[in-house]
PDB file as gemmi writes it, atoms N, CA and C in Angstrom:
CRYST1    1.000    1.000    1.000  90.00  90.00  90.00 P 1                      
ATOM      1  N   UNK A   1     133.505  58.111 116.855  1.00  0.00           N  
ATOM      2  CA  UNK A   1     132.266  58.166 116.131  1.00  0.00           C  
ATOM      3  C   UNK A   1     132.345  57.289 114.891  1.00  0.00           C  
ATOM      4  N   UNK A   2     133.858  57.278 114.711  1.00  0.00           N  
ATOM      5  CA  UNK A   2     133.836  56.222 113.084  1.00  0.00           C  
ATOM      6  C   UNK A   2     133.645  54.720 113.191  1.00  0.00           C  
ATOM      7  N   UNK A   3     134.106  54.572 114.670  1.00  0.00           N  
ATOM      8  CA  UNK A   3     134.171  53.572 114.573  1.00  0.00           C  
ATOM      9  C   UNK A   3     132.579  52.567 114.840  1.00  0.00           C  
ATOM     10  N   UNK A   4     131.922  53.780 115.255  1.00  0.00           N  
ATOM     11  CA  UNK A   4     130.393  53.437 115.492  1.00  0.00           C  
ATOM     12  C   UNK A   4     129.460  52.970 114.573  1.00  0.00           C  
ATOM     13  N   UNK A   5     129.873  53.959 113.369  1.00  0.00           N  
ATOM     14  CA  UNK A   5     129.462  53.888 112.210  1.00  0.00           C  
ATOM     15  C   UNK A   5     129.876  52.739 111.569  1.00  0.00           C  
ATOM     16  N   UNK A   6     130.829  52.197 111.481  1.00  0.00           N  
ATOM     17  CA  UNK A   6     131.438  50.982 110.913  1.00  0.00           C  
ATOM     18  C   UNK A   6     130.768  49.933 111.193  1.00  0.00           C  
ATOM     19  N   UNK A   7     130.511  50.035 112.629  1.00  0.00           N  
ATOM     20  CA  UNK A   7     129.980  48.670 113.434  1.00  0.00           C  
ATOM     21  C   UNK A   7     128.827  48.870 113.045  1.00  0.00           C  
ATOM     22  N   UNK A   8     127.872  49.656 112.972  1.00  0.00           N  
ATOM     23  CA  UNK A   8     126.904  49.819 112.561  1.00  0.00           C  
ATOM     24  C   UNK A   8     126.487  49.161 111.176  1.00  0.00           C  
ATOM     25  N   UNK A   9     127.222  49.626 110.100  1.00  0.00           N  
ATOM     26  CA  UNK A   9     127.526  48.921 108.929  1.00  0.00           C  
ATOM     27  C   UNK A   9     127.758  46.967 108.754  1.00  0.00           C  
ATOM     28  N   UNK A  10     128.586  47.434 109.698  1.00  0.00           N  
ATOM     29  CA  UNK A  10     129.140  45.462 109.710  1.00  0.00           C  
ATOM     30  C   UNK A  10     127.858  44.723 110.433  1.00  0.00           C  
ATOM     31  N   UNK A  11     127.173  45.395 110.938  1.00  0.00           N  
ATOM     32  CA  UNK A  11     126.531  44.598 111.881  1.00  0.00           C  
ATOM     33  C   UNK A  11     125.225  44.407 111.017  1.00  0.00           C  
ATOM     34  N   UNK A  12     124.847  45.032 110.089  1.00  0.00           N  
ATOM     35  CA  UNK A  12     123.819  44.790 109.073  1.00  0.00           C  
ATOM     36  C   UNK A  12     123.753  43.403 108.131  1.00  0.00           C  
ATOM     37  N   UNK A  13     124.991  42.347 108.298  1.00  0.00           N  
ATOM     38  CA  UNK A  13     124.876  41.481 107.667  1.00  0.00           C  
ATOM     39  C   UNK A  13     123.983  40.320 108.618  1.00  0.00           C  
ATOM     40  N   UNK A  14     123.676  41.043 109.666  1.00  0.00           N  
ATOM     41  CA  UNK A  14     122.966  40.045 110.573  1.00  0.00           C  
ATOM     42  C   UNK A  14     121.425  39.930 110.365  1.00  0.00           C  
ATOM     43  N   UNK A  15     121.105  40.857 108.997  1.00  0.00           N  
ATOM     44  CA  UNK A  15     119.953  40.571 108.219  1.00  0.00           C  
ATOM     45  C   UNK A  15     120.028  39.394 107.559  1.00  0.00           C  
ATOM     46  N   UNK A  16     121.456  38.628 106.961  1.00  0.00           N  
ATOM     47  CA  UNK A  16     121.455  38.069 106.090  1.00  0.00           C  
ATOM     48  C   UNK A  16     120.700  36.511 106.780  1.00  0.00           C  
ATOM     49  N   UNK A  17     121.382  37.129 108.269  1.00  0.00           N  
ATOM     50  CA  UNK A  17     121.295  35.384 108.890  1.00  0.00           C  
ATOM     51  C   UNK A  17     119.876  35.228 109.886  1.00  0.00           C  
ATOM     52  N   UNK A  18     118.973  36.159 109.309  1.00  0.00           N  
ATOM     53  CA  UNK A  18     117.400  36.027 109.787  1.00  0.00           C  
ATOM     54  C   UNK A  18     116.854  37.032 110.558  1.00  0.00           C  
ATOM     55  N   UNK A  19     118.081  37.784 111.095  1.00  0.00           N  
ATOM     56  CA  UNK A  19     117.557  38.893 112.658  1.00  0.00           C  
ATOM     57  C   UNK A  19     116.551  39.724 111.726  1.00  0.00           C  
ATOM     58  N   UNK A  20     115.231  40.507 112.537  1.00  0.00           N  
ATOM     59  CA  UNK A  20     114.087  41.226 112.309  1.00  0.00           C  
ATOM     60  C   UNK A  20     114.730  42.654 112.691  1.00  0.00           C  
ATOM     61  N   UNK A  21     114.496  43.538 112.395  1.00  0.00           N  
ATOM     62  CA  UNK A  21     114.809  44.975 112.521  1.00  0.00           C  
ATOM     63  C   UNK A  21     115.188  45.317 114.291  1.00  0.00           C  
ATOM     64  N   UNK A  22     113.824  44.597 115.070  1.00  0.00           N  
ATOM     65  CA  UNK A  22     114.322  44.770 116.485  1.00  0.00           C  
ATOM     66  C   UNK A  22     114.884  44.063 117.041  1.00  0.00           C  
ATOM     67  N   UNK A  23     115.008  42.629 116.738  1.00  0.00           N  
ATOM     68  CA  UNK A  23     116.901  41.826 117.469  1.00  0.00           C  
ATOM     69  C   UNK A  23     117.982  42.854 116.858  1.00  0.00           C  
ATOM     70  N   UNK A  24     117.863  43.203 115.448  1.00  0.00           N  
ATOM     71  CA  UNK A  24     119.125  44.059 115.205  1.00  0.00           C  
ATOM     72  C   UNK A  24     119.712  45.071 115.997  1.00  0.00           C  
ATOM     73  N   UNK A  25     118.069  45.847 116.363  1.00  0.00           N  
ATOM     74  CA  UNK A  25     118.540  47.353 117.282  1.00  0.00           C  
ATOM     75  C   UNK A  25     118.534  46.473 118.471  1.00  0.00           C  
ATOM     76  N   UNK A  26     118.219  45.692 119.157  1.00  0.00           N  
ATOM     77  CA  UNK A  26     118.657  45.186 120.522  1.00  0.00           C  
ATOM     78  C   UNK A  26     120.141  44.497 120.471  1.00  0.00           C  
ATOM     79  N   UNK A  27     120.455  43.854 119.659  1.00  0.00           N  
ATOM     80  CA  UNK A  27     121.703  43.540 119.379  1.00  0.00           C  
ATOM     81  C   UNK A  27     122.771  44.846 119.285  1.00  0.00           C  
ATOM     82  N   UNK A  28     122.619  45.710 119.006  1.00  0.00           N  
ATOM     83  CA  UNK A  28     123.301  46.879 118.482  1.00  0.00           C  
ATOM     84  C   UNK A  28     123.747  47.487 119.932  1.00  0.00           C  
ATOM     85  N   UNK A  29     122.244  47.909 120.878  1.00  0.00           N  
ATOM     86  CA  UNK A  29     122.272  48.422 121.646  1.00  0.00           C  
ATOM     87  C   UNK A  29     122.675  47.522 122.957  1.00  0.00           C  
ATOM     88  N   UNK A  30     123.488  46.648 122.626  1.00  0.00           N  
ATOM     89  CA  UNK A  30     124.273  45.475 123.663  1.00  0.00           C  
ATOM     90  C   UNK A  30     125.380  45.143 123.860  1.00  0.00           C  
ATOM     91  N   UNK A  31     126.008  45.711 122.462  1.00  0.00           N  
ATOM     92  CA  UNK A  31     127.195  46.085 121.878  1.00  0.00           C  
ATOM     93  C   UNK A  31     128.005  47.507 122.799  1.00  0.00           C  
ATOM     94  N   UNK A  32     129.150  47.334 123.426  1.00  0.00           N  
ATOM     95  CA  UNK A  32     129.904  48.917 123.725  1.00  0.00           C  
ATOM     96  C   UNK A  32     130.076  49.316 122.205  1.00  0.00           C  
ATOM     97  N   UNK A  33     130.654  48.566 121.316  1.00  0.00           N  
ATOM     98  CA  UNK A  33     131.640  49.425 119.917  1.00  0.00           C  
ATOM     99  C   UNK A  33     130.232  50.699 119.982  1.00  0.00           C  
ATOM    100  N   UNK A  34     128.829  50.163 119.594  1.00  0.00           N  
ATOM    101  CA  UNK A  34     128.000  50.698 118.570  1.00  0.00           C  
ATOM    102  C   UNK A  34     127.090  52.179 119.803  1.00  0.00           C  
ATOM    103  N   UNK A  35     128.151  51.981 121.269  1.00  0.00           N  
ATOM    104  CA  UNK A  35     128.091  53.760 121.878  1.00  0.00           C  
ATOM    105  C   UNK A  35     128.831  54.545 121.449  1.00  0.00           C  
ATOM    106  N   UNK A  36     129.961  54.029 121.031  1.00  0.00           N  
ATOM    107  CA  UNK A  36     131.042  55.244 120.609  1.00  0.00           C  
ATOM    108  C   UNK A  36     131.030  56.175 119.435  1.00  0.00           C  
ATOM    109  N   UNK A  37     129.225  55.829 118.565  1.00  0.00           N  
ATOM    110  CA  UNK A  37     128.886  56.534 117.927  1.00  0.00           C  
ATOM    111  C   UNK A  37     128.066  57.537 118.613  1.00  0.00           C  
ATOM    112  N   UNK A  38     127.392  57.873 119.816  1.00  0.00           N  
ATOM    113  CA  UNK A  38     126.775  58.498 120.787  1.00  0.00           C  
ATOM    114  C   UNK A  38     127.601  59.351 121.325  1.00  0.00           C  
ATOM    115  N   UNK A  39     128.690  58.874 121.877  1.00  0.00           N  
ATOM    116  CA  UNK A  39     129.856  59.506 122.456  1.00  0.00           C  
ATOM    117  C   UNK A  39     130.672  60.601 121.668  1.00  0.00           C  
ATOM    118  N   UNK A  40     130.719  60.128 120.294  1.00  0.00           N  
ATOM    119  CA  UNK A  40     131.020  60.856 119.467  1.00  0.00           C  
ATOM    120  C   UNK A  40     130.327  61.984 119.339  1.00  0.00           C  
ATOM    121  N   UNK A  41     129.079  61.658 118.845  1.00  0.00           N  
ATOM    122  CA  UNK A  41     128.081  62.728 118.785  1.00  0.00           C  
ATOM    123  C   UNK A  41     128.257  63.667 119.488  1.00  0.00           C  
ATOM    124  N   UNK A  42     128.171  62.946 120.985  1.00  0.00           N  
ATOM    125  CA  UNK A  42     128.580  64.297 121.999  1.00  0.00           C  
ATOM    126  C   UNK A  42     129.618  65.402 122.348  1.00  0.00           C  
ATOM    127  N   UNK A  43     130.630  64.457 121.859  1.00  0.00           N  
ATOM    128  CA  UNK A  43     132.307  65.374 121.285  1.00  0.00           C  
ATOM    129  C   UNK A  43     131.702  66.372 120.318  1.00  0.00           C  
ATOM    130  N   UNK A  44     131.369  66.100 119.262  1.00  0.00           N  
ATOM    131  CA  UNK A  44     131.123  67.127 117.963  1.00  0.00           C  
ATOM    132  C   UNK A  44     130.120  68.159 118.600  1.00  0.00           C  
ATOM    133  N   UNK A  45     129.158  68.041 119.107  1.00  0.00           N  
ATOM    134  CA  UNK A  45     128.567  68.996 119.576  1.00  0.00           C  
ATOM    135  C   UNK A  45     128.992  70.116 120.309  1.00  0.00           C  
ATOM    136  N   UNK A  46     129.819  69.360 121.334  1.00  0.00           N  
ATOM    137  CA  UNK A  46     130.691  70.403 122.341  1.00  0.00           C  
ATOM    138  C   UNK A  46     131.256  70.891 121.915  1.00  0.00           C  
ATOM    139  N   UNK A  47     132.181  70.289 120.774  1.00  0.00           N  
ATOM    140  CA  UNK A  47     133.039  71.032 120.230  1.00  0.00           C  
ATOM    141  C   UNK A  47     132.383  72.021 119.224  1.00  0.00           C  
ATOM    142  N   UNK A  48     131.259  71.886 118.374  1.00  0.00           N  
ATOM    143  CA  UNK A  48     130.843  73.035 117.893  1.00  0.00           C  
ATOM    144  C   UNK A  48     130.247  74.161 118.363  1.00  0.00           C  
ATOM    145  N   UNK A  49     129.842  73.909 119.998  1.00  0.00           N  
ATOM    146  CA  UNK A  49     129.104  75.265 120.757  1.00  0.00           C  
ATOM    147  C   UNK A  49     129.116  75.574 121.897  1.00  0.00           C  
ATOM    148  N   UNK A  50     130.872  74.956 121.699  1.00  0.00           N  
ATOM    149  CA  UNK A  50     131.750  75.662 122.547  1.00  0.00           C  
ATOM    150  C   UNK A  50     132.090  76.951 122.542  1.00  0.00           C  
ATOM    151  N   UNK A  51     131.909  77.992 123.842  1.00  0.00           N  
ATOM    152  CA  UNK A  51     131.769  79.598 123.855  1.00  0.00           C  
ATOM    153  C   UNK A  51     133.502  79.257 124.071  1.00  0.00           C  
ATOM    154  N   UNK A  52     133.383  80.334 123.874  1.00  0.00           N  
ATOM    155  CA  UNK A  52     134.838  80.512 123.051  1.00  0.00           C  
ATOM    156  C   UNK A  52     134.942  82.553 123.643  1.00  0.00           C  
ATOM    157  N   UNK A  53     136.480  82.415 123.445  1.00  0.00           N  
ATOM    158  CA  UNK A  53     136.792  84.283 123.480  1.00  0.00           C  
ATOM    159  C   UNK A  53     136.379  84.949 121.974  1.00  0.00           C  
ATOM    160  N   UNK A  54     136.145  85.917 121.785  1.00  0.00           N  
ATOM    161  CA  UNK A  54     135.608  86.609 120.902  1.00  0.00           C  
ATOM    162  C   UNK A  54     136.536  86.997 119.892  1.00  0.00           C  
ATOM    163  N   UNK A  55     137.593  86.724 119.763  1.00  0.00           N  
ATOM    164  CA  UNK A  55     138.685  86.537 118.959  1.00  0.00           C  
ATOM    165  C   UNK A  55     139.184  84.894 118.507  1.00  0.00           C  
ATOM    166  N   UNK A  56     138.888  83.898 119.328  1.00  0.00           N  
ATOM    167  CA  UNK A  56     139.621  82.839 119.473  1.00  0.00           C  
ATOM    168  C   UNK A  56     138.958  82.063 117.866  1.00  0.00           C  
ATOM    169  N   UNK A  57     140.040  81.868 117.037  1.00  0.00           N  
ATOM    170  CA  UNK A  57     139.716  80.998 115.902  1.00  0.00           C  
ATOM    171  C   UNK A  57     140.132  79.661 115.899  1.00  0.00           C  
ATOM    172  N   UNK A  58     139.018  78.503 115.478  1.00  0.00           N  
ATOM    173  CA  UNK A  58     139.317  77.526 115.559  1.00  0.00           C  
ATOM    174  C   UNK A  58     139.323  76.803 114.492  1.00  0.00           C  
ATOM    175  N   UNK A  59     140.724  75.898 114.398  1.00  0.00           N  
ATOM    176  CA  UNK A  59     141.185  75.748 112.934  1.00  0.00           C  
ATOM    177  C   UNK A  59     140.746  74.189 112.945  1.00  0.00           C  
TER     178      UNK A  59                                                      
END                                                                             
């Protein structure tokens, strides 16, 4: 997920060199790095509502 975010970040200097808001998000979304913020997403989720035993603590 961090690394999604990063790319995400880095990839904003492609304002500097003329791209319009939607080459950016089409550019983005052409990219693998800038799924592994999606993918991520989907880890954290599971992992937060994940049923679990009624004792089981997660550290």
């Amino acid at each position: 997920m961090s690394i999604g975010i990063t790319f995400y970040i880095l990839y904003f200097n492609l304002f500097v060199f003329g791209y319009t808001f939607l080459e950016y998000l089409v550019f983005l979304f052409s990219r693998w790095e800038c799924y592994s913020f999606f993918v991520g997403v989907i880890f954290v989720c599971c992992g937060i509502f994940r049923k679990g035993k009624k004792h089981d603590l997660y550290l």
